[in-house]
C-alpha positions in Angstrom: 50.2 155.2 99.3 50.7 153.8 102.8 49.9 150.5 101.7 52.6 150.3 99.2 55.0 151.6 101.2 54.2 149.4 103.6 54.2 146.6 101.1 57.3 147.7 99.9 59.1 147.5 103.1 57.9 143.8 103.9 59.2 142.7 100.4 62.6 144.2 100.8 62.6 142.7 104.4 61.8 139.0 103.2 64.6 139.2 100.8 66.8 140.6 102.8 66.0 137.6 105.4 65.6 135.3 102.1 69.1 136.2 101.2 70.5 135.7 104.9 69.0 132.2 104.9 71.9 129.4 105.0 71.8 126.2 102.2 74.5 124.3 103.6 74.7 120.9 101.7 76.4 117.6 103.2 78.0 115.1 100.3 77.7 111.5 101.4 80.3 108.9 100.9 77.8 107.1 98.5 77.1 110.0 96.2 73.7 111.3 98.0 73.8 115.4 98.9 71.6 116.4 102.0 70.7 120.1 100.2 68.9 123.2 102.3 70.4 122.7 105.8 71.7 124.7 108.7 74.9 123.2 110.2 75.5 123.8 113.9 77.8 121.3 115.3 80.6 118.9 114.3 80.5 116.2 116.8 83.1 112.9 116.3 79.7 111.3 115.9 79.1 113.3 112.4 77.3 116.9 111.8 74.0 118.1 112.8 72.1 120.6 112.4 68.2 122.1 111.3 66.5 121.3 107.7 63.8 123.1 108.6 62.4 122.8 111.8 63.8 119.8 112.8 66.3 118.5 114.0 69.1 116.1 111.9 72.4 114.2 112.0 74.6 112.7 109.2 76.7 109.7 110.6 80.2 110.9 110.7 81.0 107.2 108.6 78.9 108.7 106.2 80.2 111.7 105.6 82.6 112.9 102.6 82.6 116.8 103.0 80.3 119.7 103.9 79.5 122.6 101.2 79.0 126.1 103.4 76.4 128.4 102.3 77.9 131.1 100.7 81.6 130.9 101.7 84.0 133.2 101.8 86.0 133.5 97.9 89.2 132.6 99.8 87.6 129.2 100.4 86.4 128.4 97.8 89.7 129.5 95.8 91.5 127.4 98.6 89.5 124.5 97.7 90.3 125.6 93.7 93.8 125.4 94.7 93.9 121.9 96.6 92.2 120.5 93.2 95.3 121.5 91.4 97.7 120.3 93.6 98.9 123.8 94.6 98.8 123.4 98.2 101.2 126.6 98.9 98.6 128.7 97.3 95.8 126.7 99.5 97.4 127.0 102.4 97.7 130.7 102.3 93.7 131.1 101.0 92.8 129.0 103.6 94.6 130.9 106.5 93.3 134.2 105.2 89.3 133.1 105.5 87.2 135.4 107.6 83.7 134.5 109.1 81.3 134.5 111.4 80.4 131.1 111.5 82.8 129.3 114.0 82.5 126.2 112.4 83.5 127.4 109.0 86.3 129.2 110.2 87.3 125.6 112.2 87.0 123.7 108.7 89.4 126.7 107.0 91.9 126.1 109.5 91.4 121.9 109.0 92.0 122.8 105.4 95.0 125.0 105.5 96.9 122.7 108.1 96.3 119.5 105.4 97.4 121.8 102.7 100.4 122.8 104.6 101.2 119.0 105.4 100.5 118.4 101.8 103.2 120.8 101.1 105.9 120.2 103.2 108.4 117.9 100.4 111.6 117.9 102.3 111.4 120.8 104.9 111.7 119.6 108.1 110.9 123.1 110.0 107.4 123.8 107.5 107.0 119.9 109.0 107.3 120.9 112.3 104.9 123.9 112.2 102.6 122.0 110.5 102.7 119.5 113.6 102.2 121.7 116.0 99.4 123.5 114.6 97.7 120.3 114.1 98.1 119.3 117.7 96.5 123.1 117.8 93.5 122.6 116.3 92.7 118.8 118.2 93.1 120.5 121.4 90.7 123.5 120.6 88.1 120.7 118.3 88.6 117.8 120.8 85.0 116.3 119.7 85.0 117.4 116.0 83.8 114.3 113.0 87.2 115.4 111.1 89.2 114.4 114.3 90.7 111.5 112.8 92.0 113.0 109.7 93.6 115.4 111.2 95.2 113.1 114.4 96.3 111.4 111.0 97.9 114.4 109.6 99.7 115.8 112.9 101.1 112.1 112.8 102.4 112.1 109.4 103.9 116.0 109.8 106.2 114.5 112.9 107.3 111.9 110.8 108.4 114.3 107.9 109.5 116.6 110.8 111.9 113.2 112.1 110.2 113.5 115.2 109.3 109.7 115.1 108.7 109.1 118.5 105.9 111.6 118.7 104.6 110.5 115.2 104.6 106.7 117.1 102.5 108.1 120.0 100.1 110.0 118.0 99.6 107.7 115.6 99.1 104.9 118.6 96.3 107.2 119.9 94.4 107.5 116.5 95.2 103.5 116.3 93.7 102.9 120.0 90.2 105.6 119.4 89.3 104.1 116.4 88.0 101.4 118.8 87.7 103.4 121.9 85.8 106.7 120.2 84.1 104.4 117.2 86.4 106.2 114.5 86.0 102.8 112.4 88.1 100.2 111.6 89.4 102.3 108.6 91.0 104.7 111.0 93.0 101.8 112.6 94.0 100.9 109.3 95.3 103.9 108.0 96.7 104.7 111.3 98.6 100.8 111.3 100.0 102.4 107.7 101.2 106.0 108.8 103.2 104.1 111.6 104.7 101.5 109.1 105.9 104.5 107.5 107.2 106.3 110.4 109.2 102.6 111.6 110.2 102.8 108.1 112.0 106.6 108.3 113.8 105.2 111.4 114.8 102.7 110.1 113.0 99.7 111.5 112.6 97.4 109.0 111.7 94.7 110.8 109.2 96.5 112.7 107.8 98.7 110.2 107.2 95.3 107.9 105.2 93.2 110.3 103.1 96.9 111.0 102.6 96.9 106.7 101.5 93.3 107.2 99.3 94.5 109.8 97.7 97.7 108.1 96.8 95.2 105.2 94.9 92.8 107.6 93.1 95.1 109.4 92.3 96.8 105.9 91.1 93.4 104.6 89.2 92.7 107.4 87.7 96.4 107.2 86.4 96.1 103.7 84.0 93.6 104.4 81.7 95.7 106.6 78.7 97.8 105.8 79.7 100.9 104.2 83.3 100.4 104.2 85.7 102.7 102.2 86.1 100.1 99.9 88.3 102.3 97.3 90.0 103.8 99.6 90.9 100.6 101.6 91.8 99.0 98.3 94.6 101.5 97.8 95.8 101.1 101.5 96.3 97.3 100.3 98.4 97.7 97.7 100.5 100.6 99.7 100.9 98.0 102.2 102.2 95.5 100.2 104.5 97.4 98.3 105.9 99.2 101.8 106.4 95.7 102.4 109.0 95.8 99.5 110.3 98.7 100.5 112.0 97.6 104.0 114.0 95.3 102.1 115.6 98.4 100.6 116.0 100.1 103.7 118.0 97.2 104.6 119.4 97.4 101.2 119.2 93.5 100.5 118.3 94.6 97.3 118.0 91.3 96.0 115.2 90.3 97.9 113.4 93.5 97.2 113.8 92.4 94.0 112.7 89.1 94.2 109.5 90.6 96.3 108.5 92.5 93.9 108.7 90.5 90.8 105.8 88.3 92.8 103.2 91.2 92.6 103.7 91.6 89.0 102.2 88.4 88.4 99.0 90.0 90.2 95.7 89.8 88.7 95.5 93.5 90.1 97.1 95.9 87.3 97.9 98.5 90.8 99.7 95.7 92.2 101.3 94.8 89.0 102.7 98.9 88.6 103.2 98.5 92.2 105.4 95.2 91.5 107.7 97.2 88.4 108.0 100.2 90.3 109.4 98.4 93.5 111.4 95.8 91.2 113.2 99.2 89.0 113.9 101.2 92.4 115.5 98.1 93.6 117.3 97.6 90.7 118.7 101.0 90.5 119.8 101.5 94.1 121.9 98.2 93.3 123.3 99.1 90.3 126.3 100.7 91.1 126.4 102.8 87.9 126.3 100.2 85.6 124.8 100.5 82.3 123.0 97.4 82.0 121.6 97.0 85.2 120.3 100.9 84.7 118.8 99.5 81.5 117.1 96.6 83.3 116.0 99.7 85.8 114.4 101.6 82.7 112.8 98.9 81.7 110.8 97.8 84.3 109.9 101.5 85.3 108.2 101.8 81.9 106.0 98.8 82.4 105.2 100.4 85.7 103.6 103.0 83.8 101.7 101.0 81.4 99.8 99.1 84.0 99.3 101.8 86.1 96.2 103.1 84.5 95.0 104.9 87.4 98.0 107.4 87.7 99.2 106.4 91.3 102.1 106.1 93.3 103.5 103.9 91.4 103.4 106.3 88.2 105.1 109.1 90.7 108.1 106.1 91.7 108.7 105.2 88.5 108.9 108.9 86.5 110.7 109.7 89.8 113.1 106.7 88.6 113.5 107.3 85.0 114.7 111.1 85.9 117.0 109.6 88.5 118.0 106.9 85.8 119.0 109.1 82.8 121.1 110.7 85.6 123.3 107.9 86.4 123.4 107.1 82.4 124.8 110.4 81.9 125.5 111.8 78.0 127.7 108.8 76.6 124.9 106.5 77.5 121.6 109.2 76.8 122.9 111.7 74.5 123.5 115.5 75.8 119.6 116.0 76.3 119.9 113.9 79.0 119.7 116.5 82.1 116.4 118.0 80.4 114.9 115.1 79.6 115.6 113.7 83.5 113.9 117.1 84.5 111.4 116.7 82.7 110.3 113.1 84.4 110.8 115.0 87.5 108.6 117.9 87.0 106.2 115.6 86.1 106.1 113.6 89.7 105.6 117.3 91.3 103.2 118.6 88.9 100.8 115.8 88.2 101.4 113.7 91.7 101.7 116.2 94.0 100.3 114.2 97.3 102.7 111.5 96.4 105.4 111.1 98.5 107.7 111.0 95.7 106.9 114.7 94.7 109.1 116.5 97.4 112.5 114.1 96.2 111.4 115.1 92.5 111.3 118.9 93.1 114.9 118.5 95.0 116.8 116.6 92.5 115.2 119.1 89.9 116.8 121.8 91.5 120.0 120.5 92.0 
């Protein structure tokens, strides 16, 4: 009897141990997963950590996202939520995670402050919180793999805040460690884009378009390396090239907009060909003064926008974005009386289906109006 209570209490002890063990899994950039591991730091470097008895670390280059061994729900339902685009209900999941594990409870907070960002549309004061407490976590994860990102993200909050000064610093700093800290020369590219887009806000034109010409150099030149984000970097082209466009507008020498974009939609590239239409139908409309033909021209090249864009981009969000804003203008002599629901309608579209894109903040506000 001794024996099998003794037995007894060594089985329930190895699955109670059993059940305490951690399975972290790392996902790799190229598809690989690193299963059955113990994460124990986040260095800029990349993670380590145990598999087994021994020692291990994942290039931070490498590196996609971290799975944590059993998680709290609220992460996981955060993560749920950032899927879906609901990045109001993320931010409040993530910001309500409990755990012992220091470095999950760091990647909750990374999550909540880029669903927060992700969620700021037009409000300048969300913006600003969001800035500060992204400058928050840097200072308290000065040496952590996710760094960049979030340098990135504090960067893009001050711009949305109008704080472009700070936005030019910060985004200078993530600019100048991408070559001091090793970030990668993706880093500098994507930081070379966040700052076009902050010269943009402020108006630069000039400025901001020789920084777009730069963010698609450095981009170009990034792609070509071993292990480069080549998808990702693709994207940043075409962004580039069609922010390009854009500071024509800002200068609103719509014509040459015009005529800029027409060149990309005789691209071999169909994301550079939507790019092209959406560019050339914003132009069109911020030129047309109200008139009916020129909104028609508008229409029309914000539908082809559409077509090409098979991936369901930014220039989808632009051009629905567009087509609302169009049927506006048109009013009901030109569009029937339907025309306010069918406007909302595009508009609810940009917010609910392209939610990171830019456009999705102006769609929500003229939806409300």
């Amino acid at each position: 009897m001794r024996i099998l209570t003794l037995l007894t209490a060594v089985a329930s002890l190895c699955a109670t141990v059993s059940a305490q063990k951690i399975n972290d899994v790392i996902l790799k950039k190229d598809g690989a997963r690193v299963r059955g591991v113990e994460i124990t730091e986040f260095q800029l470097t990349g993670v380590r950590g145990k598999r087994g008895g021994d020692d291990f670390e994942v290039p931070a280059h490498q590196v996609l996202d971290v799975e944590w061994s059993d998680p709290p729900e609220e992460f996981l339902a955060g993560k749920t939520a950032m899927e879906r685009g609901d990045f109001e209900a993320a931010t409040q999941l993530f910001g309500a995670v409990q755990s012992d594990r220091a470095l999950l409870k760091a990647d909750a907070e990374f999550f909540m402050i880029k669903s927060a960002v992700a969620a700021i549309g037009t409000d300048k004061a969300a913006a600003a919180t969001a800035a500060t407490r992204a400058k928050g976590w840097i200072n308290a994860n000065t040496n952590h793999w996710r760094t960049p990102e979030m340098l990135l993200l504090a960067g893009r909050a001050e711009r949305l805040a109008g704080d472009f000064g700070t936005a030019t610093t910060t985004l200078k700093e993530l600019d100048d460690r991408a070559v001091r800290d090793g970030f990668g020369a993706v880093w500098s590219a994507r930081a070379k884009y966040e700052l076009a887009l902050t010269l943009l806000a402020d108006g630069k034109a000039g400025e901001a378009r020789s920084q777009f010409k730069s963010a698609s150099s450095t981009a170009d030149a990034a792609s070509s390396s071993t292990g480069a984000d080549k998808a990702l970097l693709a994207r940043l082209k075409t962004q580039a090239r069609v922010g390009e466009g854009e500071t024509y507008l800002i200068g609103k020498d719509f014509r040459r907009a015009e005529s800029f974009f027409r060149t990309l939609t005789s691209e071999k590239d169909p994301a550079l060909r939507a790019a092209g239409y959406a560019g050339q139908g914003e132009a069109i409309f911020l030129s047309a003064d109200g008139k009916a033909d020129a909104l028609r021209r508008a229409q029309l090249a914000l539908a082809k926008a559409s077509v090409f864009d098979a991936d369901g981009g930014e220039a989808s969000a632009k051009a629905n974005y567009y087509l609302g804003r169009c049927l506006l203008a048109l009013g009901p002599d030109k569009e029937g009386d339907s025309f306010k629901q069918r406007a909302q309608a595009y508009f609810t579209i940009v917010y609910s289906e392209y939610p990171s894109s830019r456009w999705a903040g102006p769609a929500k506000v003229e939806s409300q109006k």
